[in-house]
C-alpha positions in Angstrom: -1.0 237.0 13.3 -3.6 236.8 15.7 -6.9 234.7 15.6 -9.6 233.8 17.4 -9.8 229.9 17.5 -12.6 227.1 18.4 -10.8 224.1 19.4 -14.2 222.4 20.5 -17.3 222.9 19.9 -19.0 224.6 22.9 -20.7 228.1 24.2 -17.8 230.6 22.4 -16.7 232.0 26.1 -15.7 227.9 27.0 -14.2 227.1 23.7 -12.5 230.0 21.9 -9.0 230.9 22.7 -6.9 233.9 21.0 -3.9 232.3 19.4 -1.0 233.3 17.2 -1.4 231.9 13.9 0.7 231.8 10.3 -1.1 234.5 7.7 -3.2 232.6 5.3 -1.7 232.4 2.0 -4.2 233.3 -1.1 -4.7 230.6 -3.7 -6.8 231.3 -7.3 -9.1 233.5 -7.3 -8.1 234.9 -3.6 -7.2 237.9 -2.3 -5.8 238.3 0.9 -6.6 241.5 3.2 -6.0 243.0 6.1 -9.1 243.2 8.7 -10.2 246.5 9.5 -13.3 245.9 11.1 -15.3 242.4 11.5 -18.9 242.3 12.2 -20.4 239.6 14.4 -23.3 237.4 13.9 -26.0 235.5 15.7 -24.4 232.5 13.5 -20.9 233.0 15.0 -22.3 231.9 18.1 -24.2 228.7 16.9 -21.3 227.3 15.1 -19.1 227.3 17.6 -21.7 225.6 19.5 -21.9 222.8 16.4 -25.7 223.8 15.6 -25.3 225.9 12.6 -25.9 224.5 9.0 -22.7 225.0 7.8 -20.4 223.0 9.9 -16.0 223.7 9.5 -13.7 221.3 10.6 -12.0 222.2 13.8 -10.1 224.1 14.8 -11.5 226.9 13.1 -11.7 230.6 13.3 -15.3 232.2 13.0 -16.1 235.4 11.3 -18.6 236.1 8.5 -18.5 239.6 7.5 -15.9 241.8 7.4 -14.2 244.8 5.6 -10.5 244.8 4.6 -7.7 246.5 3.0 -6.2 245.4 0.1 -2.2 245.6 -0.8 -3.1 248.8 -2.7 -5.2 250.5 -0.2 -8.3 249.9 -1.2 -11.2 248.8 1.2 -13.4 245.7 0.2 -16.0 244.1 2.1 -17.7 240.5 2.0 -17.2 236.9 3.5 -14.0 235.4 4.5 -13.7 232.2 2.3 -10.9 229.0 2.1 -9.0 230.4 5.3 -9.5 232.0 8.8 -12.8 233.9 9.6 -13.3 237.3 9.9 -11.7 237.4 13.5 -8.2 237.6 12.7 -6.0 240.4 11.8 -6.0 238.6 7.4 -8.2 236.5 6.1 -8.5 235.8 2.4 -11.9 236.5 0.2 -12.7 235.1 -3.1 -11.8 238.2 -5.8 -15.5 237.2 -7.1 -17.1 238.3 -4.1 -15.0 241.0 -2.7 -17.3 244.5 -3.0 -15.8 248.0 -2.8 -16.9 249.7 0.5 -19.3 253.0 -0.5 -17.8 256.3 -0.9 -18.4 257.9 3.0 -19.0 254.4 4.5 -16.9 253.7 7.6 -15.0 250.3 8.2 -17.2 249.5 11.2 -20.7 250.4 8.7 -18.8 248.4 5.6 -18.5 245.2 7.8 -22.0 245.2 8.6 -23.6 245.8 5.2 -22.8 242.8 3.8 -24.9 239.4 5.3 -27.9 241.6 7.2 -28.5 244.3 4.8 -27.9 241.4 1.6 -30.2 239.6 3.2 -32.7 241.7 4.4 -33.0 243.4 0.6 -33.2 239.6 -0.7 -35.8 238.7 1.8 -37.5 241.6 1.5 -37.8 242.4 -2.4 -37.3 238.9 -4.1 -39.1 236.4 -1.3 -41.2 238.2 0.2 -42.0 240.9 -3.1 -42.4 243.9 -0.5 -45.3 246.7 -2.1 -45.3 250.5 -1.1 -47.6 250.8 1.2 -48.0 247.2 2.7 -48.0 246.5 6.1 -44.2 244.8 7.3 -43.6 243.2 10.9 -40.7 243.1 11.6 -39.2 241.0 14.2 -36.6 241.9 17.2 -36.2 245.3 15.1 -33.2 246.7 17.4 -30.7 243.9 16.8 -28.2 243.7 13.8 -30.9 242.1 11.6 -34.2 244.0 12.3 -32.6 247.2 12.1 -31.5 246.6 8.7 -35.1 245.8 7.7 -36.6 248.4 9.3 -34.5 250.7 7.2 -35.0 248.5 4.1 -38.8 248.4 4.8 -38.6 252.3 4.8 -37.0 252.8 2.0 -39.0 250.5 0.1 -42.1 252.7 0.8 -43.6 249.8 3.5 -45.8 251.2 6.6 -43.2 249.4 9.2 -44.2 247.7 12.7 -41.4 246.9 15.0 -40.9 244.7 17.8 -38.8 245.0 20.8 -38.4 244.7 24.4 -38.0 247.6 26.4 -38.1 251.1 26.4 -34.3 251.4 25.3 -35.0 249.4 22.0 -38.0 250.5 21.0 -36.5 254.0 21.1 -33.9 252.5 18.7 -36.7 251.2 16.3 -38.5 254.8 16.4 -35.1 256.7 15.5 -34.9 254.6 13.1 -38.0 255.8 11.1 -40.4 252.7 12.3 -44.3 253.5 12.3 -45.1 252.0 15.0 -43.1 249.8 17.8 -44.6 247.2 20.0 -42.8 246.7 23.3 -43.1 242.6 23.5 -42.4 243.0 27.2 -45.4 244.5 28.0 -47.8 243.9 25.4 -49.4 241.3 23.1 -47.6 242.1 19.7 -50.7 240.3 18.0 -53.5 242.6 19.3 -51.4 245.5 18.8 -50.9 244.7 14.6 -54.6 243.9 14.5 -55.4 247.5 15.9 -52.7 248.9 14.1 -53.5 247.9 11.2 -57.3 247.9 11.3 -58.0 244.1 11.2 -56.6 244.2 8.5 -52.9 242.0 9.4 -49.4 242.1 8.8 -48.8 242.0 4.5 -45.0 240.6 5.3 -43.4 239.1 8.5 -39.6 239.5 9.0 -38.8 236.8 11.7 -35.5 236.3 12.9 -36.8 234.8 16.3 -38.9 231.9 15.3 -40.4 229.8 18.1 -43.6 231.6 20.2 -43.0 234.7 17.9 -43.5 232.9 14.6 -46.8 230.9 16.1 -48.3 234.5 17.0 -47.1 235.9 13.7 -49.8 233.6 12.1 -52.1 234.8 14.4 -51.8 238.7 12.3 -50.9 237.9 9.4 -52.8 239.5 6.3 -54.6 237.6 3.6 -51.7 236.6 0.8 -49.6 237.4 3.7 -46.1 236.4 3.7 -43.6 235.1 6.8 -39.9 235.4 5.7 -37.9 233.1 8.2 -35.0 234.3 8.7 -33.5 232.4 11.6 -34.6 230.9 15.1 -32.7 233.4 18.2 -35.5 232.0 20.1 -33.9 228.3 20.0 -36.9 227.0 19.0 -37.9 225.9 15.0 -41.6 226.6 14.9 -43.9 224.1 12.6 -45.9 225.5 9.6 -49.5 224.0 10.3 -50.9 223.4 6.3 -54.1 223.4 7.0 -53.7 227.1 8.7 -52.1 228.2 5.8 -54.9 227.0 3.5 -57.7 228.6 5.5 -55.7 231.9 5.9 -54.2 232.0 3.1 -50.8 233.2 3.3 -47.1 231.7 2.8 -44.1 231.0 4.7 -40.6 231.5 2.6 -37.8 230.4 4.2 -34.5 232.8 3.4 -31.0 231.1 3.3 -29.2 233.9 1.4 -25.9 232.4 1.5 -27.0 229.8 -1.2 -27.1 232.8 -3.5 -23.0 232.4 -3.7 -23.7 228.6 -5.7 -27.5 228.9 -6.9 -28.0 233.2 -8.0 -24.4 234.7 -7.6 -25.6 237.6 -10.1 -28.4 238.4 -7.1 -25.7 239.3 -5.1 -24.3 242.0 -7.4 -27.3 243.7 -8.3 -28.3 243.7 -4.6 -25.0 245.2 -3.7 -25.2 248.2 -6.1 -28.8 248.7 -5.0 -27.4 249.1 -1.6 -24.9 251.3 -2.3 -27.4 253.8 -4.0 -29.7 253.5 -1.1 -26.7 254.2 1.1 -25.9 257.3 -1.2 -29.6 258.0 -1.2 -29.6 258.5 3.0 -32.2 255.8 2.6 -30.1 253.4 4.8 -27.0 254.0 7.5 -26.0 250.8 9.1 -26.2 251.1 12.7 -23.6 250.1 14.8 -24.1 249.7 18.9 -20.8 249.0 19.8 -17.1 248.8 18.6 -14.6 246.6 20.6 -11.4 245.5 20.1 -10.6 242.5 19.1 -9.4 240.8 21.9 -12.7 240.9 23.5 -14.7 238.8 21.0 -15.7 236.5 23.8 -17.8 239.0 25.7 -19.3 240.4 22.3 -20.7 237.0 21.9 -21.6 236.5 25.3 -23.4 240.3 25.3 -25.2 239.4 22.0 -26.4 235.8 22.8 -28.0 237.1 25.8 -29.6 239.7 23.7 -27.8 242.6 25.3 -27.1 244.6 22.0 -28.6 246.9 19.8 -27.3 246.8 15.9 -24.4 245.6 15.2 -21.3 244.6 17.1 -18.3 245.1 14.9 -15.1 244.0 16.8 -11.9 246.0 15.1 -7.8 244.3 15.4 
């Protein structure tokens, strides 16, 4: 079969190299499927680069989400585990965390649900304990990861400020149902929550960006606030200052939902079926900004380490 390797670690463009590889063979517990559609992630790019917390032993094949077709026909989706990644035409999943794809849910929308809307839901509902009617930032809202909380945000009843740059993805966040959007190009996203909000601060911060935008994000945040970190695009890891959260009183929760798998694999269950009834409800519709095939992984990764995407970027074999 074909698969994307990383014989070095490196930028993915430099390192990755499309080979012809045996099919992985399933052990216990394993099921192996055919990829239908594989979803890319801001993580893809880090580990080839060796700067991601999970670290596999070269060479490897990245790949984190993904939808694929069993034997009998049916259509799973979830992680790639014990074998290739996602980017390759099989890869095998544990049986324990393979998740039926929604009724009316496309292969390119099924390989997205699974790490940005599980995470988002998680981040959202059981760190962050999102209220109707609070006030939620949220962060780079017309990539992969803020458009999922956007809709998330929405659907849980939250007034929802978006960030983005440019006209093009702000109009992105405002389809998709945001309050209010704050073009960071052009204006000071800290002013612009105080006067939307009235002085009175952002209840919950979704920050996938880190660096500058997490040190202004203490700048607006509410009393009992709460800052979800969710990841560092910026390439900088912003410090938490204790003595600013004391005086302000609000908390930073840090959100590493793949520990779930070890430490709360039941989470992942419950958040599942409450995403398929939300996806039944209309309440969320995965939004995906471009389908390539898979031969052109390199420029995906290229287009969304530069930032150049909106959604998700689900590459099909």
């Amino acid at each position: 079969m074909r698969a994307w390797q990383v014989h070095s670690l490196g930028d993915p463009v430099d390192v990755m190299t499309l080979d012809e590889v045996p099919e992985p063979e399933p052990g216990p517990g394993q099921l192996k499927v055919k990829v239908r559609a594989a979803a890319l992630n801001f993580p893809d790019i880090l580990m080839a680069q060796g700067t991601y917390q999970e670290k596999p032993p070269l060479p490897f094949t990245p790949g984190l989400e993904l939808c694929g077709e069993l034997p009998d026909g049916r259509r799973v989706l979830g992680s790639p585990s014990g074998g290739p990644g996602a980017l390759a035409e099989y890869a095998l999943v544990d049986e324990a965390f393979a998740w039926p794809v929604p009724d009316g849910m496309s292969d390119e929308q099924a390989a997205a649900l699974y790490i940005t809307y599980q995470t988002g839901y998680v981040g959202l509902h059981r760190r962050a304990a999102l209220q109707p009617g609070e006030w939620l930032l949220v962060h780079a809202g017309a990539g992969g990861v803020g458009t999922a909380a956007i809709q998330l945000g929405k659907a849980a009843g939250a007034q929802v400020i978006a960030t983005a740059g440019g006209e093009a993805k702000t109009q992105v966040c405002r389809d998709l149902g945001a309050d209010h959007v704050v073009d960071y190009s052009s204006e000071d996203f800290v002013a612009r929550v105080k006067e939307i909000t009235g002085g009175h601060g952002a209840d919950v911060v979704y920050d996938p960006v880190g660096g500058d935008v997490f040190d202004g994000s203490t700048k607006c945040i509410a009393f009992e606030g709460r800052i979800v970190v969710v990841g560092f695009t910026s390439g900088r890891i912003p410090a938490a200052k204790a003595n600013h959260l004391l005086v302000k009183n609000y908390s930073v929760l840090g959100l590493h939902w793949g520990l779930y798998r070890s430490k709360d694999p039941g989470r992942i269950a419950e958040v599942h079926d409450a995403l398929c009834a939300l996806f039944a409800e209309g309440k969320i519709d995965p939004l995906i900004g471009q389908t390539l095939p898979l031969d052109q992984a390199q420029t995906a990764l290229v287009a969304l380490g530069d930032r150049g995407t909106v959604g998700k970027v689900v590459l099909v074999p």
